[in-house]
N, C-alpha and C positions, 0 to 999 in steps of 0.2 A: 378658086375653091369656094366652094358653100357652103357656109356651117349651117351643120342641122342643129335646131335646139331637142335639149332630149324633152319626149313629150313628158314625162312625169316632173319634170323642172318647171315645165311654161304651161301644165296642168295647175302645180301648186300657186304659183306666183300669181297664174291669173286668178285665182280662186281669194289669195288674202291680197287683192288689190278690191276686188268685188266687195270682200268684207268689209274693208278701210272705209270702202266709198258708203256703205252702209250704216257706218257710224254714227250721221248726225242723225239719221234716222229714228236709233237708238236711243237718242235723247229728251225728242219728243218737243215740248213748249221746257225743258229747264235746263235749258243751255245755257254755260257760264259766262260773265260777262265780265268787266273790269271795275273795281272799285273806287269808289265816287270818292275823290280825295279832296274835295272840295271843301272848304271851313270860311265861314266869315273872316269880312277882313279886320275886325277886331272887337273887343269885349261889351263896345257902346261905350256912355257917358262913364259909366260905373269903373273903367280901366283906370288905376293909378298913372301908369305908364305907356305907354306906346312904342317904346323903347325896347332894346334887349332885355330880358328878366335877368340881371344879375342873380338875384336870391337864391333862384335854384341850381344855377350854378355849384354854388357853395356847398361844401361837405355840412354833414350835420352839426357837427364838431363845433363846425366856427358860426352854422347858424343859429344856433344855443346858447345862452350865455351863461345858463346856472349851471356852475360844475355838476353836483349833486345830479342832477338829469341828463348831462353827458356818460354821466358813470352808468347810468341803469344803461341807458342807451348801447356804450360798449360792452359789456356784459350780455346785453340780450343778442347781438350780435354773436357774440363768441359762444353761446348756449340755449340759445332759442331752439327747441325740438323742429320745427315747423321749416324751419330756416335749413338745418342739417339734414331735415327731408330730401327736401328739392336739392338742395346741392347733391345729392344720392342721386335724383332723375336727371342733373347736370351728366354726371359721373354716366350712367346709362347710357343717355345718347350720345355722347362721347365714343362711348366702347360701342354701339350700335353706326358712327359714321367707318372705325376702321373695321368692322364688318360689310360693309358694303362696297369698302375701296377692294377688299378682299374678291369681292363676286365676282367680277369684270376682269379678271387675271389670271392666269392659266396655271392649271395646280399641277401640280408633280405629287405625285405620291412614290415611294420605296416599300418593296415587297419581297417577301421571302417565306417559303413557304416548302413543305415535305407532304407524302402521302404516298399510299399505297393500292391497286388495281387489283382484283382477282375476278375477270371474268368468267361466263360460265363458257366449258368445252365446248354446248352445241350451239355457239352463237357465233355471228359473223363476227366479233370482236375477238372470241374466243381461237376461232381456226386460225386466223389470220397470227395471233398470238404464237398459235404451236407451230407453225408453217415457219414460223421464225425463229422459233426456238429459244423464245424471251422468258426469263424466267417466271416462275409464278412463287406469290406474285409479286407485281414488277410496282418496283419504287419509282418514286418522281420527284425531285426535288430540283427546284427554281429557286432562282432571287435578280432582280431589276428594276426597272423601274415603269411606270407609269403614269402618259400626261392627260391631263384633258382640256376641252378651254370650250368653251361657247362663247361665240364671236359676238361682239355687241353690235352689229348692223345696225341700230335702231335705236341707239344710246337709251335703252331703255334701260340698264345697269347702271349706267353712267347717271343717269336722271334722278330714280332712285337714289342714289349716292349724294348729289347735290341738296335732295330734298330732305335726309336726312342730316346734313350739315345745316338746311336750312332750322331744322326745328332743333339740334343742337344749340343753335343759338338763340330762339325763342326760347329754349328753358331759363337761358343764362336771361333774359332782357325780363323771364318772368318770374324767375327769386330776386333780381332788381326789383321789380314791382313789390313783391313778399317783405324787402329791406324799405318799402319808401311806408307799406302800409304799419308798420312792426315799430318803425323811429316814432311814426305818426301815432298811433294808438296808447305806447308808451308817452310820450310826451301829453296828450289828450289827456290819460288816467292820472298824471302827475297833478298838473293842474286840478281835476277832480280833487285829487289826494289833500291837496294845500287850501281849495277851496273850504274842504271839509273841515279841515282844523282850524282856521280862520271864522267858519259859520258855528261849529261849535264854543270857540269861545267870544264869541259874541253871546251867543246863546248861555252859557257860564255867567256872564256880565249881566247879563239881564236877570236872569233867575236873581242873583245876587241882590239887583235891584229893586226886584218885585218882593221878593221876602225884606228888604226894609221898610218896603211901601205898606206889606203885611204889617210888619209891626206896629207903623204908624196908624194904623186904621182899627186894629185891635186896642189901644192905648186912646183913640177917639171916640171910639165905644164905650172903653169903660169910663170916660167922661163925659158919655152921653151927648155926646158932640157926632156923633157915627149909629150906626146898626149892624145889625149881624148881618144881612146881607151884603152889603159891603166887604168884610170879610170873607163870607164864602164866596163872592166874585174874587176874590184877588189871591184866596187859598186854591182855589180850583187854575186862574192863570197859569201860578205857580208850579202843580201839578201836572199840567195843559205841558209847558216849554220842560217840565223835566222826563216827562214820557217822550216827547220832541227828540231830545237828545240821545235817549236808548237807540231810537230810530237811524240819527247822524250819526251815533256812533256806531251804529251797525254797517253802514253804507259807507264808512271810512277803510273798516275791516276788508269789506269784499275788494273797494279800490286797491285799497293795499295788497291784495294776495292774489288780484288781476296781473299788476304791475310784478308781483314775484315768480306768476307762473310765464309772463309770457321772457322775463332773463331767465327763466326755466330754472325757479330752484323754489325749495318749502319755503311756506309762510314764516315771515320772518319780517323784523321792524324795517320798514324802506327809508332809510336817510333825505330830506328836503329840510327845504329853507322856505317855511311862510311869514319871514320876517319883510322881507322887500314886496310881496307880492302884489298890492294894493298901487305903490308908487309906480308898479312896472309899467316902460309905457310900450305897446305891443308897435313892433316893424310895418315898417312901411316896405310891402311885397309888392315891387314892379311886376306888371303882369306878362309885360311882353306880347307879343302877336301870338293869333291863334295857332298860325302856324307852326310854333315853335313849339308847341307838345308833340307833335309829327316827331319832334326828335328827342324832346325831353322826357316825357313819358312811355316808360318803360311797355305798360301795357300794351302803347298803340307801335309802338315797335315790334312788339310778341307777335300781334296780332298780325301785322305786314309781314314777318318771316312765316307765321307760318300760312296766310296766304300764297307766298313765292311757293312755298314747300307743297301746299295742295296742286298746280299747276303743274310740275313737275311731276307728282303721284298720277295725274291726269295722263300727263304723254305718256308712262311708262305701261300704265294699264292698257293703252291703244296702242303700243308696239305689240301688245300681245299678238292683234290681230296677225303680223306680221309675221313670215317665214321666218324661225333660226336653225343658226348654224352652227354645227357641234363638231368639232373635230378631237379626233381620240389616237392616241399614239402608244406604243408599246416596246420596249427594250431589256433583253434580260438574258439568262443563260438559263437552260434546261438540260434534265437529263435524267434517264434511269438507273445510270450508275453515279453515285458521290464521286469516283475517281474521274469522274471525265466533264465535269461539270464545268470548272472551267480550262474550258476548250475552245478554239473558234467553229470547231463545226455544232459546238451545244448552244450557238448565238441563236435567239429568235428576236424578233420584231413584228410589231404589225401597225400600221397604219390605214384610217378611215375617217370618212367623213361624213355629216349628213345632215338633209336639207328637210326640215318639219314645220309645218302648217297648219292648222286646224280647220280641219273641214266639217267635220259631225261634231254633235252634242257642245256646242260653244256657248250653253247657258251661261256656264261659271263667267270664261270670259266676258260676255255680255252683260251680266251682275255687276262682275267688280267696275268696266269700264263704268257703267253706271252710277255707283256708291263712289267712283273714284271722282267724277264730277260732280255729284251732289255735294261732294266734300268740299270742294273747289267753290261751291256756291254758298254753302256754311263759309268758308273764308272770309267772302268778299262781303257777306251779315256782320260776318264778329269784327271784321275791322272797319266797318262801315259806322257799327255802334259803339266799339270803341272810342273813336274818334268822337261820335256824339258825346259817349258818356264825359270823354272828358272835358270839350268845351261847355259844357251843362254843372260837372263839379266845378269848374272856376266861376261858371257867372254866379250860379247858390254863392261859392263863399264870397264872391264880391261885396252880392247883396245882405250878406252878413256882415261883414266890416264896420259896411255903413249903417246899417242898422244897430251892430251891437256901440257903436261907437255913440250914434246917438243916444241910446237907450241909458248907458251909461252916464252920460252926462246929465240928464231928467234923475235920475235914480241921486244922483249925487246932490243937484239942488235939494231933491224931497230930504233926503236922510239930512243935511243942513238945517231943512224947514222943523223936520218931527222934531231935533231935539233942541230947540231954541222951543218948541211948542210943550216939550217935556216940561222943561222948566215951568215955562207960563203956567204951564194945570196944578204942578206941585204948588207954586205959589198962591195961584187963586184955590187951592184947595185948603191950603192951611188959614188961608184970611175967610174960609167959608163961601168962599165968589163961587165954586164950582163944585159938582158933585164926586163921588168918585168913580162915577162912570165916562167919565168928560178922561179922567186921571189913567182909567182904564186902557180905554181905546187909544189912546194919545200914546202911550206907551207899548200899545201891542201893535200900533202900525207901524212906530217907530223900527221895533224889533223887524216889523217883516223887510220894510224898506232896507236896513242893513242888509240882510240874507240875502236879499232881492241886488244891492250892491255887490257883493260878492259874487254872485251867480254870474251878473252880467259881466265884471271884471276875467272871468273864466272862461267866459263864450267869445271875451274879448280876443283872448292870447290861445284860443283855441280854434276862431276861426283863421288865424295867423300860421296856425299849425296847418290849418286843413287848404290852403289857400297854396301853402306851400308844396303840401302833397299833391294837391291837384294839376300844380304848374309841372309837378315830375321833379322834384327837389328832394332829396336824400337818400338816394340812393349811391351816390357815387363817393367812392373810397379814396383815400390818398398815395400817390404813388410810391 
């Protein structure tokens, strides 16, 4: 026997196999390709370690030592607005994967339904009506059920589906991100916070010092030992470091109500300890291979799902091309009379199938195919620079380690130098050896040196923070 194919079957099939094959065409010169996951083999000279990065391992918790900053820390966690967002677009594509496992499944629906007919006499519905003697007019009342299913030939349902599991889980790797930047920014404005009231009373201590130094230069004058300029150089200082202070004190406030909004609550006094801050000595952050951001960093995680996830959008848009197949089924009971409804001869059914292709007007199709690959080549950008960006924030903070670390050290000789130098001017100043501009300067370098110590003390235990978010450290929770 020979089977014949029916022509309007092997009409359609040849026509979206024609399409398919026209595809790359459609492309053009921006066709997607696979991304470059290629990283150096490690940080250079500047790496601590070489080794696995223990550091980021570790919860925030245990890599924190000052209570007081674990506290804002979990707080912000628990009330951060920003953080409760995205756990919402968690939540989203969540309910958006068991919509998709939905599509791909054959639905049933349950129906039931009443109504009534009153044809007109002079019509073919209507003779046929009286010829039978059906009353007018004649009731209809059903109930059964009804399936439908469009076959997934082409796992283009299917794909879809995976590709939104895929980006489900890009949300979750990218409020990880949201927790690594949140621990970090909070822990940064802490330090800001302590620096601030450390540089203020330094700044306090000095004023204090320079209105004695006032006095003594007023009390020199009037023994004609001194001048009035003298005086108004070291009245105006005075005024100089106490306008100073309005300034820090104002810059402490904003810290503080940075640090209040991002634990998401009002302005309110933030609990810290700047008594130890000075002696802290900042972690030694193993850095680990570059490779290991691949897995530690949330980001380039995000960015790899939803790469997988554009690939996937990719096929499903180019099954369009492709014939489906729709099958429809029908089961129920029917009747004009309520009393005979159910009955076996008011049983109906119907069954159908059918085979669809696109043969005219497949702009649309040919659009999305198109924006579905363009997407797929934004992917293979955003995780390509991901990856950049983050072997780039770990070498930055490397090269700050070492630098805040020296700078630090220089900054500590000076401030040892100025105030052994304080002394020497007070003294050559009272024996007449020195003027009080000698007294002046020697005093007001002193002051900046301090501040200048503080500041680098802050970029010290800040680049430690940002070293830490870089390597993809604090985000992870305890079980």
């Amino acid at each position: 026997m020979i089977r014949r194919w029916n022509p309007i079957v092997a009409a359609t099939a040849a026509c979206a196999l024609s399409l398919v094959a026209g595809c790359a065409s459609l492309l053009g010169d921006n066709k997607a390709r696979e991304a470059d996951r290629a990283v150096p083999e490690s940080f250079g000279a500047l790496a601590s370690d070489s080794g696995p990065s223990v550091a980021v391992q570790k919860q925030w918790d245990e890599f924190f030592a000052d209570p007081d900053l674990r506290n804002l820390i979990a707080e912000a966690l628990e009330n951060n607005q920003q953080l409760n967002i995205q756990l919402q677009e968690i939540i989203i594509t969540q309910n958006n994967v068991a919509a998709m496992r939905g599509e791909y499944l054959p639905r049933l629906d349950a129906g039931v339904g009443a109504g009534l007919e009153k044809p007109g006499e002079h019509t073919a519905h209507g003779v046929e009506h009286e010829a039978h003697g059906l009353p007018k007019p004649l009731a209809d009342f059903r109930f059964g059920f009804v399936a439908s299913w469009e076959t997934d030939i082409w796992s283009s349902l299917r794909n879809a589906r995976k590709a939104a599991a895929f980006h489900y889980e890009a949300t979750i790797q990218e409020r990880n991100f949201l927790v690594t930047e949140i621990v970090a920014e909070i822990a940064n404005s802490y330090y800001d916070l302590v620096a601030l009231d450390l540089q203020i009373e330094i700044l306090d201590k000095n004023i204090e010092l320079q209105k004695n130094a006032l006095e003594v230069v007023k009390l020199k004058k009037l023994a004609a030992r001194g001048t009035e300029l003298g005086v108004q150089r070291f009245q105006a200082e005075v005024l100089k470091n106490q306008g100073l202070r309005y300034s820090l004190e104002q810059q402490r406030i904003i810290v503080e109500n940075r640090i209040n909004f991002l634990v998401g609550r009002f302005p309110q006094p933030v609990a810290r300890n700047s008594r130890n801050f000075m002696a802290a000595k900042p972690d030694v952050v193993a850095t680990g291979l570059p490779s290991d951001l691949l897995e530690n960093r949330p980001d380039v995680k995000a960015a790899e799902l939803r790469l997988e996830a554009s690939k996937l959008d990719t096929r499903s848009a180019k099954a369009r091309f492709y014939p489906s197949l729709r099958l429809d089924a029908g089961i129920g009971f029917e009747s004009f009379n309520l009393a005979h409804l159910i009955d076996p001869r008011s049983l109906a059914f119907n069954v159908a199938g059918g085979l669809i292709a696109p043969l005219l007007n497949r702009a649309a199709i040919k659009a999305d195919y198109r924006s579905a690959n363009a997407r797929q080549v934004q992917a293979v950008f955003d995780y390509e620079r991901s990856i950049l960006q983050a072997y780039t924030d770990v070498y930055n903070q490397l090269t700050a380690i070492s630098n805040m670390r020296q700078r630090y050290e220089q900054l500590n000789e000076q401030v040892a130098a100025l105030h052994a130098a304080i002394e020497t001017s007070k003294a050559l100043y009272q024996s007449a050896q020195a003027d009080y501009n000698e007294v002046l300067m020697t005093t007001r370098d002193s002051l900046e040196a301090e501040m200048d110590l503080v500041e680098a003390k802050k970029s010290q235990m800040q680049a430690v923070v940002s070293i830490y978010q870089a390597l993809g450290g604090g985000w992870r929770q305890g079980q």
